[in-house]
C-alpha positions as CSV (number, residue, x, y, z in Angstrom):
1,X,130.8,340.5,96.9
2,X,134.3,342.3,96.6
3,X,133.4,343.9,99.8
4,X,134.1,342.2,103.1
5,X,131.1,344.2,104.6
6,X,129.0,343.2,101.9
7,X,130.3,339.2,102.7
8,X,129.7,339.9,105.8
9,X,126.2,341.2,105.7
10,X,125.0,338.4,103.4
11,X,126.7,335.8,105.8
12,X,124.5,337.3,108.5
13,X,121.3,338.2,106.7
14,X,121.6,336.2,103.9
15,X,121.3,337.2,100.3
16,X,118.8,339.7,99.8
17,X,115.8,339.2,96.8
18,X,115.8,342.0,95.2
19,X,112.2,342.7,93.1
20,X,112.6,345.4,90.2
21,X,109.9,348.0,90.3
22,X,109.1,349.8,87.3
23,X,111.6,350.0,84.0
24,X,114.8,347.5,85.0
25,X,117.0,348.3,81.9
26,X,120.6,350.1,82.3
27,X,120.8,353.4,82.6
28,X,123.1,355.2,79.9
29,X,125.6,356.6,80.5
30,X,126.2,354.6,84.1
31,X,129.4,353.3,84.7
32,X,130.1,351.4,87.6
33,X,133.3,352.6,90.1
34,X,136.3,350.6,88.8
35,X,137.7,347.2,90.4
36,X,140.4,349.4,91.2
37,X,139.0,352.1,93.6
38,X,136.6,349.6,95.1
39,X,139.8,347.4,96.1
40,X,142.1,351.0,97.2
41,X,139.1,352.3,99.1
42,X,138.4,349.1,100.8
43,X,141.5,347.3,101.5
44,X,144.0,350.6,101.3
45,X,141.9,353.3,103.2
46,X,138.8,351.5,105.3
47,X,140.7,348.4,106.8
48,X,144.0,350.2,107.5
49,X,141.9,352.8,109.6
50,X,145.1,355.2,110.5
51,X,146.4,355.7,106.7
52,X,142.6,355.9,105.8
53,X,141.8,358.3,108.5
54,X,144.5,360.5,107.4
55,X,144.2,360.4,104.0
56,X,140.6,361.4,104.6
57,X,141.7,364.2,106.6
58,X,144.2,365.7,104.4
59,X,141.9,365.3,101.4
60,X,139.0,366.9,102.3
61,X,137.2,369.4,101.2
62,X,134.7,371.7,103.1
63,X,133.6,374.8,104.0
64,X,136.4,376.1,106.7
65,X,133.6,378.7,108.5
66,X,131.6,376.0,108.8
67,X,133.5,372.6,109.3
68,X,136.9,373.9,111.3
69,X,139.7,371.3,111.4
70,X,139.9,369.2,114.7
71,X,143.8,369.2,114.4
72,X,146.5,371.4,114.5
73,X,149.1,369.2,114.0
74,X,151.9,370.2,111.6
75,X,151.7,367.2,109.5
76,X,148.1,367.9,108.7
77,X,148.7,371.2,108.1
78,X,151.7,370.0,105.3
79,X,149.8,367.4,104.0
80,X,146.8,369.8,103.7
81,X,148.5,372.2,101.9
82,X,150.5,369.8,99.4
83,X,147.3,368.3,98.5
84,X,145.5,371.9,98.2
85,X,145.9,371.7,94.3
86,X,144.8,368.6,94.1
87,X,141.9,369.1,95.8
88,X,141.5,372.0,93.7
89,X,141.0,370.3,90.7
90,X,138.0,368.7,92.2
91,X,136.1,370.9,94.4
92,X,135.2,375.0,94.5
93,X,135.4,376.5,97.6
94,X,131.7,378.3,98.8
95,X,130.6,380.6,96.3
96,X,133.5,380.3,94.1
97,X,133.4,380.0,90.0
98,X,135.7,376.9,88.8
99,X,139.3,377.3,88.2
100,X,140.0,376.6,84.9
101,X,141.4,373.3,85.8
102,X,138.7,372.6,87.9
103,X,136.9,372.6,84.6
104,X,139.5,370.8,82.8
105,X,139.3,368.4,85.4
106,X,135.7,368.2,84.9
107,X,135.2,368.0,81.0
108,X,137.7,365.4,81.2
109,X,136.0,362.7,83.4
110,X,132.8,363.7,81.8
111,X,134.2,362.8,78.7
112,X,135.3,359.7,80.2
113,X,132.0,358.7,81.8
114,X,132.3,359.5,85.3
């Protein structure tokens, strides 16, 4: 119920009964998405729909043949390219072996749990 929508929805629906189907014990290693990143991605990016929309714009990551960028703007363009290593640490372009902190990156928050 940290979601608004989710308030929302249950305000409007109500609650829904849920009815567990075959083995209903934790899966190992799940961790849920911290308090954090719910509350960032939820008050931060989806409610303030400008900073969000830009954020989401500069941050990601697809395949440029296939997905071209609607805007040509210069400030897309910098922010794009400031967050480019960022971004690298997380994705691989098409066809592309990880970077070596792409892996780094990855060992790291599989070490962690995510």
């Amino acid at each position: 119920m940290i979601s608004q929508y989710m308030r929302l929805a249950v305000k409007a629906f109500g609650k829904p009964r849920i009815q567990f189907l075959g083995d209903a014990s934790m899966y190992r290693p799940w961790l849920n998405v911290p308090v954090a990143l719910v509350l960032f991605t939820h008050k931060g990016l989806d409610a303030n729909y400008h900073f969000g929309n830009l954020f989401y714009h500069c941050c990601a990551q697809m395949d440029r043949k296939q997905f071209k960028l609607k805007s040509n703007a210069l400030h897309i363009k910098l922010l794009r390219r400031l967050t480019l290593p960022v971004r690298r640490m997380f994705f691989n372009f098409t066809n592309e072996r990880p970077t070596w902190y792409n892996r780094l990156v990855s060992r790291a928050l599989n070490k962690l749990g995510y």
